[in-house]
C-alpha positions as protocol buffer text, in pm:
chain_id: "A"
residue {
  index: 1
  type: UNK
  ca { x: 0 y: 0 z: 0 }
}
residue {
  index: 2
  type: UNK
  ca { x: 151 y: 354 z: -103 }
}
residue {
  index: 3
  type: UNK
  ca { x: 112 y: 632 z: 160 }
}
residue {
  index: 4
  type: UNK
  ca { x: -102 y: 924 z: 30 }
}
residue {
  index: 5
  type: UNK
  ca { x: -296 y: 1228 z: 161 }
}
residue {
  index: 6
  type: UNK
  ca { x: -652 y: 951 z: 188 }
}
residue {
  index: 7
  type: UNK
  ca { x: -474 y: 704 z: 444 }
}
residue {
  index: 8
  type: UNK
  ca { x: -221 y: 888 z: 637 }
}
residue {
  index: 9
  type: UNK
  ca { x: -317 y: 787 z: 1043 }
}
residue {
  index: 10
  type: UNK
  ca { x: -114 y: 875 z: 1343 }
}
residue {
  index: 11
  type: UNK
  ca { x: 89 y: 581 z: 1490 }
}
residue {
  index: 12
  type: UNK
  ca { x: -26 y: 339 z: 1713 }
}
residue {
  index: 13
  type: UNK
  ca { x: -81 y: 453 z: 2062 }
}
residue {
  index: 14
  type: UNK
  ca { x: 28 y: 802 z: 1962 }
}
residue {
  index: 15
  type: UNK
  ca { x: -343 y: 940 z: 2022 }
}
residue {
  index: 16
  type: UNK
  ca { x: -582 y: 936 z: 2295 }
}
residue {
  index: 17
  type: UNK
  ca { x: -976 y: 977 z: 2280 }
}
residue {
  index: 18
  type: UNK
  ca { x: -1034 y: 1311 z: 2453 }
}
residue {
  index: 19
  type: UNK
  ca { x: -1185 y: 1301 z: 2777 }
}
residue {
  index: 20
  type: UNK
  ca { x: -1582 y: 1379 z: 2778 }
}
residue {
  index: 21
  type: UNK
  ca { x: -1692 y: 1518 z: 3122 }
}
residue {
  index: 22
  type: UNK
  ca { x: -2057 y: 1574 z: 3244 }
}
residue {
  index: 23
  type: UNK
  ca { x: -2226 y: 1341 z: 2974 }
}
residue {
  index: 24
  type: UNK
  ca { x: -2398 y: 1105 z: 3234 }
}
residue {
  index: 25
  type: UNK
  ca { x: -2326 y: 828 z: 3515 }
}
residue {
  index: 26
  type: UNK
  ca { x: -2262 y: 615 z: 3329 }
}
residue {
  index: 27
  type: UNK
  ca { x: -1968 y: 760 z: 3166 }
}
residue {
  index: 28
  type: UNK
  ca { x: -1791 y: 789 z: 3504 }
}
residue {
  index: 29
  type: UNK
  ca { x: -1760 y: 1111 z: 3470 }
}
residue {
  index: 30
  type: UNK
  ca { x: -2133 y: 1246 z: 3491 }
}
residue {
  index: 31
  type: UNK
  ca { x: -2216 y: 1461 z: 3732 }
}
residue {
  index: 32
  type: UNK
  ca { x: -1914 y: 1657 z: 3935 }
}
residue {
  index: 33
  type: UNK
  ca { x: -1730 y: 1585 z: 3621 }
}
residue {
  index: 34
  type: UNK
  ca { x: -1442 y: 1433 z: 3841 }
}
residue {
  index: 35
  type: UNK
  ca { x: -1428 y: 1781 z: 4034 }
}
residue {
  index: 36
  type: UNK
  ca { x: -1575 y: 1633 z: 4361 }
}
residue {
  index: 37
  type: UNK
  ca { x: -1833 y: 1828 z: 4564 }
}
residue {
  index: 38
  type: UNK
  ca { x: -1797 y: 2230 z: 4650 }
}
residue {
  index: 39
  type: UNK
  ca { x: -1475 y: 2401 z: 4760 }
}
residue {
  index: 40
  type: UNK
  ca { x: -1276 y: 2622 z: 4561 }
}
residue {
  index: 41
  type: UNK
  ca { x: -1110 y: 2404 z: 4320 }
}
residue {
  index: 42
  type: UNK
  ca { x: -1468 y: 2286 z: 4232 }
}
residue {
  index: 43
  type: UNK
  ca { x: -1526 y: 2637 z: 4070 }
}
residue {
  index: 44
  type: UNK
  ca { x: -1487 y: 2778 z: 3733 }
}
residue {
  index: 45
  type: UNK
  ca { x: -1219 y: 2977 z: 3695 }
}
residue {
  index: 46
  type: UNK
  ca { x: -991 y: 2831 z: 3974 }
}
residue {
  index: 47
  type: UNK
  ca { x: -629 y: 2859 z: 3971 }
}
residue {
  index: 48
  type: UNK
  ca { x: -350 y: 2775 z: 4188 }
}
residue {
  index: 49
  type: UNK
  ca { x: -94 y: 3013 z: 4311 }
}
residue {
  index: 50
  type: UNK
  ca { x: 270 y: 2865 z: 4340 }
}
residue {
  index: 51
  type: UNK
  ca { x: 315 y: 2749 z: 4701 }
}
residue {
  index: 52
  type: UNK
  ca { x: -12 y: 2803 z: 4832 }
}
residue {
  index: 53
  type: UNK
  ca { x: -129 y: 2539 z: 5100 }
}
residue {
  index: 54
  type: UNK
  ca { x: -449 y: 2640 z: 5086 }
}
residue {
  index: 55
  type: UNK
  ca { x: -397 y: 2874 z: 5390 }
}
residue {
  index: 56
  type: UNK
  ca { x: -105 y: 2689 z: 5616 }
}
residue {
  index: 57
  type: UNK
  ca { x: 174 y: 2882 z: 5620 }
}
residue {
  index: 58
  type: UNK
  ca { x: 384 y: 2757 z: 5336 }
}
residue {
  index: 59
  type: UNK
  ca { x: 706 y: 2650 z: 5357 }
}
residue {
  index: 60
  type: UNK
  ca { x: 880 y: 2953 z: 5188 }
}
residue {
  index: 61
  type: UNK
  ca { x: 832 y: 3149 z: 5433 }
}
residue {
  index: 62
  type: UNK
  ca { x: 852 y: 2887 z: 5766 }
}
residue {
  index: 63
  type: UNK
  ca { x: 1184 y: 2864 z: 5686 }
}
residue {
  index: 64
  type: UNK
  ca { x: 1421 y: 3104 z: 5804 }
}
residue {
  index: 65
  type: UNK
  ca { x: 1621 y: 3333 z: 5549 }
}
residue {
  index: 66
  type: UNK
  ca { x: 2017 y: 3307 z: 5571 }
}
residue {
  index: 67
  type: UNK
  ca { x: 2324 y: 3454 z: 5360 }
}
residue {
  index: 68
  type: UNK
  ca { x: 2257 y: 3649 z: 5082 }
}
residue {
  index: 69
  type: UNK
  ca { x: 2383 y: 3641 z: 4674 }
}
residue {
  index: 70
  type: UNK
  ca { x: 2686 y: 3894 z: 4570 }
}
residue {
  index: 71
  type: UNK
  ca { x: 2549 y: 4055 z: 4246 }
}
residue {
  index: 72
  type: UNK
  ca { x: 2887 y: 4201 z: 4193 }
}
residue {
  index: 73
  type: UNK
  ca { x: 3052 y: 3827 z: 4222 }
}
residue {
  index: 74
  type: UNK
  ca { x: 3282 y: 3805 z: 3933 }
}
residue {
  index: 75
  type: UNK
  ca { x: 3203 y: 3455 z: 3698 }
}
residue {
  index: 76
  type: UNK
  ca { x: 3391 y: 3246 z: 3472 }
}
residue {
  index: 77
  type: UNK
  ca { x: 3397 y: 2980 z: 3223 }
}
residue {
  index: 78
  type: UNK
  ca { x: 3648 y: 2695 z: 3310 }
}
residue {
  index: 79
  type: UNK
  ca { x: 3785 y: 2506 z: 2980 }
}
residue {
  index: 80
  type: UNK
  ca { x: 4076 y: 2264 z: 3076 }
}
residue {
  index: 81
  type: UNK
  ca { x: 4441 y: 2268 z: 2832 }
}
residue {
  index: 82
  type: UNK
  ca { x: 4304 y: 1851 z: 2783 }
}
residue {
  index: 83
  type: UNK
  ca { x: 3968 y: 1987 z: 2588 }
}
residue {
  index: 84
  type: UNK
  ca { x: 4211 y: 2244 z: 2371 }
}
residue {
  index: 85
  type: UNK
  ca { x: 4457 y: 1982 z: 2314 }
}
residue {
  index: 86
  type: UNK
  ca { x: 4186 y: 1753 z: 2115 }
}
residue {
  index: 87
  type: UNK
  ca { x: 4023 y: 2003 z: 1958 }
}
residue {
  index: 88
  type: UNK
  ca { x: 4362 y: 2214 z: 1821 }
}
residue {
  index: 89
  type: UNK
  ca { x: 4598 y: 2127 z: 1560 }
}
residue {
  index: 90
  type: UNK
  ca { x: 4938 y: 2355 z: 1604 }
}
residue {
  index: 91
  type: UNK
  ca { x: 4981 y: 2673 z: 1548 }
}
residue {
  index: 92
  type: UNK
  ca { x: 4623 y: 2762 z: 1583 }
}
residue {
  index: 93
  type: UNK
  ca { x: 4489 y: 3057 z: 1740 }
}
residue {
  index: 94
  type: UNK
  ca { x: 4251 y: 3029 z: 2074 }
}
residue {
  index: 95
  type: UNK
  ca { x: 4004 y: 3272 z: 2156 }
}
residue {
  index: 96
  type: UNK
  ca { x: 3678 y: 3263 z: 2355 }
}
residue {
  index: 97
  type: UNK
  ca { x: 3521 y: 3357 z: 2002 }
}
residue {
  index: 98
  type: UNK
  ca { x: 3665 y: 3085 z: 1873 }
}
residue {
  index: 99
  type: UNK
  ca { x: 3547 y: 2842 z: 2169 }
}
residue {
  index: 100
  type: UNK
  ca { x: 3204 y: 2912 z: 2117 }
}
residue {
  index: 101
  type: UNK
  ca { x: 3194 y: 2883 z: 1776 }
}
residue {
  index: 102
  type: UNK
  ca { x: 3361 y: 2520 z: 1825 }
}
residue {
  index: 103
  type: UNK
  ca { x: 3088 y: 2461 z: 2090 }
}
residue {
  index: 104
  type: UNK
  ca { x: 3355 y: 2375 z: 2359 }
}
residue {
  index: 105
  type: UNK
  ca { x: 3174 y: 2661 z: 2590 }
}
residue {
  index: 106
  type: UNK
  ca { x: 2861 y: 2836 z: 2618 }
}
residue {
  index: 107
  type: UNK
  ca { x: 2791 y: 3223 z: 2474 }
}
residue {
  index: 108
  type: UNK
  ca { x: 3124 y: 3374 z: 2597 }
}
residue {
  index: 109
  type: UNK
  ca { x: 2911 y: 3663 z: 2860 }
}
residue {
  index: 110
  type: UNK
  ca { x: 3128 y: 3584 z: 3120 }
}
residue {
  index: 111
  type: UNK
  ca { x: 3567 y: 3564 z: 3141 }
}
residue {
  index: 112
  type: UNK
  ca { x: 3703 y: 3267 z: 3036 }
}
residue {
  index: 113
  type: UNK
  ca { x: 3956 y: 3062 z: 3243 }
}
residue {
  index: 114
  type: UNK
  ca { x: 4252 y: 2844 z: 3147 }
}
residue {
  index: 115
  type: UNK
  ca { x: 4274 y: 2515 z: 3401 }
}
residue {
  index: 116
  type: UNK
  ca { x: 4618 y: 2374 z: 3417 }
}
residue {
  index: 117
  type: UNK
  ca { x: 4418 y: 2003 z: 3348 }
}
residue {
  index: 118
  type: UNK
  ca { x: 4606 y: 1793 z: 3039 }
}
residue {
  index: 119
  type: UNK
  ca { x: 4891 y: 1827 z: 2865 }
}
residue {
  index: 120
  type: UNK
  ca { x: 4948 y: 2015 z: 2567 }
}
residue {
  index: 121
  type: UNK
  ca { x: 5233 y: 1867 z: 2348 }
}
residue {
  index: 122
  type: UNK
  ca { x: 5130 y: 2107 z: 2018 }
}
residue {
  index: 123
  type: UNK
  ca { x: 5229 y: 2542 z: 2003 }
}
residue {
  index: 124
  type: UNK
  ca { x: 4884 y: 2725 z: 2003 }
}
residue {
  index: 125
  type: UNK
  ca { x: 4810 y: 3081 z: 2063 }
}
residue {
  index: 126
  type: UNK
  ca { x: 4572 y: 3078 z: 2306 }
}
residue {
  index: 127
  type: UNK
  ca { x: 4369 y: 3458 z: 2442 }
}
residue {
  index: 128
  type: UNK
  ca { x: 4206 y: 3433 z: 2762 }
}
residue {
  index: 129
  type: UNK
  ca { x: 4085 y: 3666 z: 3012 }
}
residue {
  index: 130
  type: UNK
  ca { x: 4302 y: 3421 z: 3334 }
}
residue {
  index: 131
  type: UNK
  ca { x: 4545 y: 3162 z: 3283 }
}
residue {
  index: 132
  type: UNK
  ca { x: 4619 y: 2962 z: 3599 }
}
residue {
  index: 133
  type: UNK
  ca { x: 4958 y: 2919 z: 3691 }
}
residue {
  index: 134
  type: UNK
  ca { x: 5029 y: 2593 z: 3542 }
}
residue {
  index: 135
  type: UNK
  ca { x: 4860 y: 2636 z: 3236 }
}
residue {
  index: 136
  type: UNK
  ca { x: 5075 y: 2888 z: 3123 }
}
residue {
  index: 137
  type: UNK
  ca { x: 5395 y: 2679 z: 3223 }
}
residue {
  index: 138
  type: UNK
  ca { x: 5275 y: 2433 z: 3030 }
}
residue {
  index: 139
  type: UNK
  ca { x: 5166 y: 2635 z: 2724 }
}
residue {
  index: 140
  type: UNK
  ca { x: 5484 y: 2844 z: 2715 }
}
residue {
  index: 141
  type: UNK
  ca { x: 5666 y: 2498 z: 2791 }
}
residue {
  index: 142
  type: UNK
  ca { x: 5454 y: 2361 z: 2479 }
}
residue {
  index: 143
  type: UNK
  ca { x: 5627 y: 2677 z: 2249 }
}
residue {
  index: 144
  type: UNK
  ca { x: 5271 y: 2818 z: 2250 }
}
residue {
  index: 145
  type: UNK
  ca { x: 5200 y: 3174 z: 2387 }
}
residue {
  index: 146
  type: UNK
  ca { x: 4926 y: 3293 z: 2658 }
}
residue {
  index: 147
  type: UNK
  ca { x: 4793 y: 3594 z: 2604 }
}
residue {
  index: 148
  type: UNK
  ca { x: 4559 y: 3809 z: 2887 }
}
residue {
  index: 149
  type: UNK
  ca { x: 4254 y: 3961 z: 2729 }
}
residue {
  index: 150
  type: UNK
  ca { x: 4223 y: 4313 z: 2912 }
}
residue {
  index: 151
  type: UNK
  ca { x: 3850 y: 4466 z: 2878 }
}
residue {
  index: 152
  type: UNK
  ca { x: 3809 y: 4845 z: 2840 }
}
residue {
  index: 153
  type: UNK
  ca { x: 3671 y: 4939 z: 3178 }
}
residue {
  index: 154
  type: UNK
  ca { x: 3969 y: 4758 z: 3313 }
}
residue {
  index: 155
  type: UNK
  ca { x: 4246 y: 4898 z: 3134 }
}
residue {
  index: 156
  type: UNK
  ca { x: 4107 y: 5266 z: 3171 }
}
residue {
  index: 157
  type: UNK
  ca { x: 4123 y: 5212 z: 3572 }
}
């Protein structure tokens, strides 16, 4: 049988029959149409808040509040010399650009880091805005070059 436009079907099991409330007892869901008796979720037009308990205190706010987040705290993106080592012939050039394009890190909106993980036996060029201490040993060791990436705001301060 050739498939055509007249007997295309969804798959097996792929559908379900919708579900018919208030047509009778008999359907099992006559009546209440599965809401129960009264109360507020019985109602048209009901809608639960997140973390109500329908009056208890809820548990948001029994608990006590502690610490509190740093908005200024400064972020980073950790990529490890191993991952740059697979994914770099030598002599290339490493930037965060570069990174993201390659899909080793996310959208580069925060610094990037160089971890000291691996080895790196080829020479690349890699930018960053840290190097850890042994990554750049073993980068300059490698016959590669690190290079700091300096923003604006921080080089005019």
């Amino acid at each position: 049988m050739t498939l055509s436009l007249n007997n295309l079907k969804p798959a097996p099991g792929s559908t379900h029959k919708k579900k018919r409330v208030g047509r009778g007892p008999g359907s099992g869901l006559g009546k209440t149409s599965g809401r129960g008796h009264k109360g507020q979720k019985s109602r048209s037009g009901y809608s639960s808040r997140p973390g109500f308990e329908g009056g208890q205190m809820p548990l948001q706010r029994r608990l006590p509040k502690r610490g509190f987040t740093n908005i200024f705290k400064k972020q980073w993106i950790e990529i490890s010399l191993a991952k740059i080592e697979a994914n770099f012939n030598a002599g290339d050039e490493v930037t965060p650009e570069i990174l993201h394009e390659r899909g080793l890190i996310k959208k580069a909106k925060h610094d990037l880091v160089i971890l000291g993980n691996g080895d790196v036996s080829k020479s690349l060029k890699i930018s960053a805005h840290r190097f850890t201490k042994t990554a750049k040993d073993k980068i300059e060791k490698a016959g590669g070059s690190a290079t700091e990436i300096v923003k604006a705001a921080e080089a005019a301060a």
